[in-house]
ZAMARGU-4260 file (C-alpha; in steps of 0.2 Angstrom, whole numbers, plus 5000, padded with zeros to 4 digits):
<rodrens>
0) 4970/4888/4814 | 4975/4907/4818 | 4973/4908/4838 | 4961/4925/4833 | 4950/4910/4825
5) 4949/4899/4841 | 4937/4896/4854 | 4939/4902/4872 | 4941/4888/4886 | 4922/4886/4893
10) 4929/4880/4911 | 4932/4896/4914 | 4916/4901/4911 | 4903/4889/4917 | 4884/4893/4913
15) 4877/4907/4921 | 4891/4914/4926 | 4896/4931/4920 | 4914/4929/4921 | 4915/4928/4900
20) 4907/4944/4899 | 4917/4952/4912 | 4933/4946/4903 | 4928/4953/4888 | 4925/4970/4895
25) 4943/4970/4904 | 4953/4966/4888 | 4943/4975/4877 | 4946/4993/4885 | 4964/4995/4885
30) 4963/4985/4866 | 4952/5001/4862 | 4962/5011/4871 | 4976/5008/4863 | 4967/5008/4843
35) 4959/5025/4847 | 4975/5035/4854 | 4987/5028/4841 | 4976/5024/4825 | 4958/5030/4825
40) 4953/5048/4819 | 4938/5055/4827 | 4922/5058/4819 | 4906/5068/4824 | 4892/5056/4832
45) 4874/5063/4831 | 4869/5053/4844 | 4883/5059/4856 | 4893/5043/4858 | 4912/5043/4853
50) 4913/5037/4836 | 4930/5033/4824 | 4937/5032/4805 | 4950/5020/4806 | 4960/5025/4792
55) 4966/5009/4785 | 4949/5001/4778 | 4940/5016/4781 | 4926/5008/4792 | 4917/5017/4808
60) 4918/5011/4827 | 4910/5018/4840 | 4910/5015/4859 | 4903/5022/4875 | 4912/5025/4889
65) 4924/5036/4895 | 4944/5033/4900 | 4940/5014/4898 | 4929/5012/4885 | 4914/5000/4882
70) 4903/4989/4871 | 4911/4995/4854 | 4901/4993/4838 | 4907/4992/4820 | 4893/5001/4806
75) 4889/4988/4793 | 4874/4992/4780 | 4862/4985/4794 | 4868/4997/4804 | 4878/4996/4821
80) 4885/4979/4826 | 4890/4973/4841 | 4907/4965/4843 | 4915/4955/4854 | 4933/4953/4862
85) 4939/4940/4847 | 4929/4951/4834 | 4939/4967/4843 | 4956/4957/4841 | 4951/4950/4821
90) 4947/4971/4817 | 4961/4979/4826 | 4973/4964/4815 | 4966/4969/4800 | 4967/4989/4802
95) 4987/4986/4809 | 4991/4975/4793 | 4982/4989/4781 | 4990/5005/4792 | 5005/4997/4794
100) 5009/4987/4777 | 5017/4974/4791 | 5009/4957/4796 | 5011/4951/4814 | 5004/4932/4819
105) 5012/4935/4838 | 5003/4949/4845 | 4984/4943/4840 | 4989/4927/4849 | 4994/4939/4863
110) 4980/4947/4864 | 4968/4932/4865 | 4979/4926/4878 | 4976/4941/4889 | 4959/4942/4889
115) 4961/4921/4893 | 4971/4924/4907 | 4959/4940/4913 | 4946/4926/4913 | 4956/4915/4923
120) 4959/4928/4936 | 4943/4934/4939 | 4938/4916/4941 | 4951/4913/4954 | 4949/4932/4964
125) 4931/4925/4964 | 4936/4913/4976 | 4952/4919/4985 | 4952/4928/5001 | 4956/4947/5001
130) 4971/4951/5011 | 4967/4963/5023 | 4983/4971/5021 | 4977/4990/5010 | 4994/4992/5005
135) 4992/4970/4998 | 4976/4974/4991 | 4982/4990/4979 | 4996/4978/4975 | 4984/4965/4968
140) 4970/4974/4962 | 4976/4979/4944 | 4966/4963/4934 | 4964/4980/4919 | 4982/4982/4921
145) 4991/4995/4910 | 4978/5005/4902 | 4984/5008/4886 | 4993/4990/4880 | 4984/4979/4868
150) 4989/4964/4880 | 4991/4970/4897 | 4987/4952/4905 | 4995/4940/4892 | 5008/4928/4903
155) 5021/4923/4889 | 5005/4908/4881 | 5007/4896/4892 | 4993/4885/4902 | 4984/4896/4914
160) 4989/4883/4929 | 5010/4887/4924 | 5005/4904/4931 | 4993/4905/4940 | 4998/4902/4960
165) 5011/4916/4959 | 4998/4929/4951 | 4997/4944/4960 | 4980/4947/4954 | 4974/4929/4960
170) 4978/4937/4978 | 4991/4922/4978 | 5007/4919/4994 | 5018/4906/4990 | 5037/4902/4996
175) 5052/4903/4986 | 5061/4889/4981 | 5080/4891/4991 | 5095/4885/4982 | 5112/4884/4987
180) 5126/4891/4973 | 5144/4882/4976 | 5154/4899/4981 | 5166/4900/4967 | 5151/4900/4956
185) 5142/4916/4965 | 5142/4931/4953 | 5135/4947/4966 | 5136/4964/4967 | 5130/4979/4981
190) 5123/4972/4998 | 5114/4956/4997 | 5117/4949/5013 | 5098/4949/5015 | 5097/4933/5006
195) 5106/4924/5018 | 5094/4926/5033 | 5082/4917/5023 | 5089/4899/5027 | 5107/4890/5031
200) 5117/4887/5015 | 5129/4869/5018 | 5147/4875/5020 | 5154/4879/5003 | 5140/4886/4998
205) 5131/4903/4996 | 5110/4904/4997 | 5099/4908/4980 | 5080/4909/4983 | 5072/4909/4969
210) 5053/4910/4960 | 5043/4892/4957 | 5040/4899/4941 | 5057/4905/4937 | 5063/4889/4939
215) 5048/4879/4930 | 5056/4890/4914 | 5072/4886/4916 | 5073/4870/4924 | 5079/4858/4911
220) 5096/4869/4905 | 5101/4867/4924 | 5101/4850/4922 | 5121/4847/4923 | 5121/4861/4938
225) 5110/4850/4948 | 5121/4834/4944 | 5137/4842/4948 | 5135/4848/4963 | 5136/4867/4957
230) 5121/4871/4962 | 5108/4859/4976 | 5090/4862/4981 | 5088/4867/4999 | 5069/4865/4999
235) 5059/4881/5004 | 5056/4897/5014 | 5048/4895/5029 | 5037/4909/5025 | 5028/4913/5011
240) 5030/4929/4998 | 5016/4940/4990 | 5017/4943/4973 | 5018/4962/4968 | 5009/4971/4953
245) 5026/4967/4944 | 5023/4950/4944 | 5042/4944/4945 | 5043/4955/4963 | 5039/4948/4979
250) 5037/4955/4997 | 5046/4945/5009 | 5050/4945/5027 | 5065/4943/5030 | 5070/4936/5052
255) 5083/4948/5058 | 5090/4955/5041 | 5097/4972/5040 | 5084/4985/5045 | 5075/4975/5054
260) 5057/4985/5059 | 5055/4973/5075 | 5058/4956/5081 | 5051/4948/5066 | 5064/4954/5053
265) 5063/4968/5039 | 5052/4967/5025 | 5062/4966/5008 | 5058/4965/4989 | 5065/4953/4979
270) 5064/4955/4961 | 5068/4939/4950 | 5073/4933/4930 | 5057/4926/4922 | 5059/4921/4902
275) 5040/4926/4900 | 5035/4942/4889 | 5023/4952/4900 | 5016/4970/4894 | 5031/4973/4880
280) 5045/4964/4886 | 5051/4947/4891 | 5056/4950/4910 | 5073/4943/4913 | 5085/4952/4921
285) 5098/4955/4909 | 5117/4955/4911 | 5118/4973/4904 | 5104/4979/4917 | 5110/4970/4931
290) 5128/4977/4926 | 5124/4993/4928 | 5113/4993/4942 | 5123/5001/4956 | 5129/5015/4946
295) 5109/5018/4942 | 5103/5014/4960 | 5118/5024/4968 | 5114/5041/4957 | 5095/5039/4963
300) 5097/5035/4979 | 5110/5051/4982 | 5098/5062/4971 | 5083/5056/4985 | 5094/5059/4999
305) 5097/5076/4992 | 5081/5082/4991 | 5076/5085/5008 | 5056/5080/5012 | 5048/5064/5013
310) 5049/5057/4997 | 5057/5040/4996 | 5067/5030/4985 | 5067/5010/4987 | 5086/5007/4984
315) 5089/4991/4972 | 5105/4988/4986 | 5113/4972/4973 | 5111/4958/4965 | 5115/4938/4967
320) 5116/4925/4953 | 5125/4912/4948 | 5139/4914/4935 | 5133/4899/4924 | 5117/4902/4923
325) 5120/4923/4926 | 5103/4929/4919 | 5091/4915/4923 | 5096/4913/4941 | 5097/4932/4945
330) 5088/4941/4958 | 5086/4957/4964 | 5087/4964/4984 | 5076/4980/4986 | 5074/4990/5000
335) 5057/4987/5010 | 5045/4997/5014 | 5047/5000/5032 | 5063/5008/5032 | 5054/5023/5021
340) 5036/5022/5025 | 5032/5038/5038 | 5024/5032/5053 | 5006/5030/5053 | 5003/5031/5034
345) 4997/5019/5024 | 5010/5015/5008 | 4998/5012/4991 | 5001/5007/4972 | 4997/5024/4961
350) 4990/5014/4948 | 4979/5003/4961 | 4970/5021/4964 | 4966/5022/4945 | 4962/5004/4945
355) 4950/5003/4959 | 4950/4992/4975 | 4944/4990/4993 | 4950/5005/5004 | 4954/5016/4987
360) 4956/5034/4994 | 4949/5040/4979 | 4932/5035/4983 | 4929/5045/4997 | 4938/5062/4998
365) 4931/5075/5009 | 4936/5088/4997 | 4945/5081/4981 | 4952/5098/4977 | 4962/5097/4992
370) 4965/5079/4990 | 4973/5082/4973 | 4983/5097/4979 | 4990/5085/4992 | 4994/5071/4979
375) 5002/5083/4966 | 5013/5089/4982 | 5019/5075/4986 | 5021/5065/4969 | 5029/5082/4957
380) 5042/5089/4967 | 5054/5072/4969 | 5051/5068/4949 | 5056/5085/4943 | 5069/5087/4959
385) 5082/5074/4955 | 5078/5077/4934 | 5083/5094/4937 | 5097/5094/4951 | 5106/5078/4948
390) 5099/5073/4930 | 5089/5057/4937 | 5077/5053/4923 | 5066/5042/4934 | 5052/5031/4926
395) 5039/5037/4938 | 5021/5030/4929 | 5008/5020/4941 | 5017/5006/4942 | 5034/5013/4949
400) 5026/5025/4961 | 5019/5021/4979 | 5008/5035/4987 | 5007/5036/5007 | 4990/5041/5012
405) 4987/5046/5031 | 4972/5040/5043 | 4963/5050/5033 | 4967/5045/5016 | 4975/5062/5013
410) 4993/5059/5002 | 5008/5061/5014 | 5021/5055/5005 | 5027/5047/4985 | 5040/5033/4986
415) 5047/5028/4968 | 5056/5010/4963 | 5064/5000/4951 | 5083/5006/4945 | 5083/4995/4929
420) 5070/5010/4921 | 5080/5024/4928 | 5089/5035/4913 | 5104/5046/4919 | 5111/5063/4909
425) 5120/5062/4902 | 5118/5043/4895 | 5103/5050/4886 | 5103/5068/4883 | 5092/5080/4889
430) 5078/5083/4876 | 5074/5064/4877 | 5076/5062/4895 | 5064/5077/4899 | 5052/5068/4886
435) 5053/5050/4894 | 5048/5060/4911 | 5035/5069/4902 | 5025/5055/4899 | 5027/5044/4912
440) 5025/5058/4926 | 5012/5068/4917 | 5004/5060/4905 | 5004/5040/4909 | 5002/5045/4929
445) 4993/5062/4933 | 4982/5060/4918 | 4976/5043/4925 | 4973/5047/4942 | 4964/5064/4937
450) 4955/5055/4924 | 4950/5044/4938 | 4946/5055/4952 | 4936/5066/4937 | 4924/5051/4934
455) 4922/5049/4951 | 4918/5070/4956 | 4911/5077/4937 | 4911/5094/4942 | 4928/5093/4944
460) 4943/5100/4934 | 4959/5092/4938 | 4972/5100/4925 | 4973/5119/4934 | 4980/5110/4948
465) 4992/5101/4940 | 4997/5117/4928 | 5000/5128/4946 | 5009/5113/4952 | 5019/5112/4937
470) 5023/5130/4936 | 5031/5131/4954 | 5046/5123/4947 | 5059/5132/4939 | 5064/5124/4926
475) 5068/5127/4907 | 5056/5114/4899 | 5041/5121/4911 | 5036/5136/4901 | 5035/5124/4884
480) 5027/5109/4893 | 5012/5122/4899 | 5010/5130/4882 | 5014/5116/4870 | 4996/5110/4860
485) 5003/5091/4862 | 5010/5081/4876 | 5020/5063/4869 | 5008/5047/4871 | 5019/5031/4870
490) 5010/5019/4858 | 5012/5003/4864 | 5001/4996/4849 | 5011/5001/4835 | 5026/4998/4844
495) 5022/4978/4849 | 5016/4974/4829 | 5031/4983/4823 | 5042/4971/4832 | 5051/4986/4838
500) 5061/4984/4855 | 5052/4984/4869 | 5063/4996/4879 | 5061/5006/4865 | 5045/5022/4869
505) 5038/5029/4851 | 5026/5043/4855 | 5011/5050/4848 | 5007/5071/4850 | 4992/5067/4861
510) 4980/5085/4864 | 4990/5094/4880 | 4976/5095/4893 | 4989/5109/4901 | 4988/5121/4889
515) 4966/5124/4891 | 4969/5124/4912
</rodrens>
């Protein structure tokens, strides 16, 4: 039976309870999202709703809503019908294999399983308590997650209870399973000494910690590792993690590591190998990455320091593995928070702010113009900074970018992460670098959060702001990117049914909301 044929789990959606239609709503936005930027062509609505061509059997769709749209309808000769999220994924299948000419059995499955898993988590965030943490909360609260993939929840197909109690979005904390390397068998590079705080490691040895799941994937091929003493099983840390929006990173005290903020220790990320596909890649950490890691994290972090201001970069200071099992056992030491954070400003996840959550300093600005301002000040200059003085191409969309508000929710201060998605000039050249930047920074992450903080203020207009923001900065590429008719919108849909790599970005001109401001 094709998976776009099969029924959904009903324990995860006992009578009366509204989670199955909840579920729905989640997976099917960014699915629509995702068919209307990249395939759909828009048609005139009497009626004043958005309605769509799609091009490949020539049927209409129409939705309501606005940057995540709703309840979408098919037109049949009895008029509008209804479809749900399995109906959605069976259409947008058939309109790929017609606009496409290609066939693809993997991501339909995906898709199902993302809105199984969205199920899941509602379920379980139903019941969990809500850190009282702000900076936690933003952390956990993306259950949409990335508004414009097909599958944005899918967890590699596997049974709901395999991922579970490490999902961010379950408001899950759990410890690390600590294992012990035989030291001629450590492959590292940069500071790690973090990791070593976290337990003792037997003489001879060197500490690992590693993720429940990581190890629930790879567990069988380090059978003979186990046996021969190479590598041992310690038990675990004595305190427990919290899962990031990333999934595979972790927040982690560390007693009395290196930068320590107090008598309890630093607080340090650790970012870990996990052989599951999760957006549009499979999230190991792969030798080539983790290879050139330091020459990416060192160029950042001097291009930060460079910059003067309170923007921050969270260094990826090295990495630990094990030479035999190099990939599967890697993890990642990143800088904390409290080294970077200004004092008395509260660090948030960008795209939490987009998303929506508890303490979302979108929901209440005194004045969202100068709100806005105050985000655009802190967020553009450090992107278009190290991009123009030292040729830092950083991937600065929702996910990678931290936005320090102050007791009054008022932005303060941006902080950007993740080396492995950095590009350096000239490694890719110019044009394409600029481009990358282009859309993460301006389309994937100022159109979000002003679409968002729009919806929230209707008289608003947020685009002017970001056009005199843009045009401060003396750049070459400015004057295009202002007057341009099209900005590049990656299209993750064609992209995942194409097979195509998933590091790969194929863009769509998307209308250039600069150009009208």
């Amino acid at each position: 039976m094709d998976r776009t044929d099969r029924l959904e789990p009903m324990e995860l959606t006992p009578p009366g309870d509204d989670i199955a239609e909840r579920a729905d709503a989640y997976a099917a936005a960014p699915l629509l999202n995702c068919l209307i930027r990249e395939v759909a062509r828009p048609c005139p609505d009497p009626d004043g709703r958005r309605v769509y061509r799609l091009p490949g059997g020539g049927r209409l769709l129409r939705v309501g809503g606005g940057r995540r749209p709703v309840g979408p309808e098919v037109r049949t000769a009895d008029g509008w019908q209804r479809i749900g999220h399995t109906e959605l994924v069976k259409l947008v299948a058939e309109e790929l294999r017609r606009h496409t000419g290609l066939s693809n059995d993997e991501l339909p499955a995906e898709m199902i399983d993302s809105r199984v898993a969205v199920a899941a988590l509602l379920a379980a965030r139903d019941r969990a308590a809500v850190p009282e943490d702000p900076y936690t909360r933003s952390e956990q609260a993306l259950v949409t997650g990335h508004p414009y993939h097909p599958a944005p929840k899918a967890r590699g197909g596997g049974p709901v209870a395999s991922w579970l109690p490490y999902a961010p979005e379950a408001h899950a904390r759990f410890p690390l399973v600590l294992l012990a390397v035989r030291e001629d068998m450590v492959a590292e590079e940069g500071d790690t000494s973090a990791l070593d705080a976290l337990g003792q490691a037997p003489p001879g040895y060197r500490l690992l910690p590693a993720h429940p799941w990581q190890l629930d994937l790879t567990g069988r091929d380090l059978t003979g590792a186990f046996a021969d003493g190479r590598l041992l099983r310690l038990g675990r840390t004595a305190a427990e993690v919290r899962p990031t929006a990333a999934v595979r990173t972790v927040q982690v005290q560390v007693p009395g590591a290196d930068g320590a903020d107090g008598a309890d220790g630093a607080d340090l990320f650790l970012k870990f190998s996990l052989d599951v596909r999760i957006t549009n890649d499979v999230r190991r950490l792969w030798r080539h990455d983790l290879l050139r890691l330091r020459r990416t994290d060192t160029a950042a972090a001097a291009a930060f320091a460079g910059l003067g201001g309170p923007a921050a970069w969270l260094s990826d200071r090295g990495y630990r593995t094990a030479a035999f099992a190099f990939e599967e056992l890697a993890v990642v030491v990143r800088d904390g928070l409290g080294r970077h954070v200004l004092p008395g400003a509260t660090p948030l996840l960008a795209a939490a702010l987009a998303e929506g959550f508890d303490g979302n300093p979108l929901d209440g600005p005194a004045d969202p113009e100068v709100w806005w301002e105050a985000y655009l000040r802190q967020v553009v200059p450090p992107a278009l900074g190290v991009f123009a003085r030292h040729g830092v191409v950083l991937e600065a969309h929702l996910q990678n970018s931290l936005v320090a508000v102050d007791a009054a929710g008022l932005p303060v201060q941006a902080l950007f992460r993740d080396a492995e998605g950095v590009k350096l000039l000239p490694d890719v050249s110019r044009a394409a670098g600029w481009e990358r930047l282009v859309y993460c920074l301006v389309v994937n992450h100022l159109g979000e959060i002003a679409a968002a903080l729009a919806e929230r203020h209707p008289g608003l207009d947020p685009w002017p702001a970001v056009r005199r923001e843009l045009a401060r900065h003396d750049l070459p590429e400015i004057p295009a990117l202002l007057t341009s008719p099209t900005l590049p919108g990656k299209t993750n849909l064609l992209l995942r049914w194409t097979g195509a790599d998933g590091a790969a970005a194929h863009y769509r001109p998307l209308p250039n909301p600069l150009l009208g401001a």
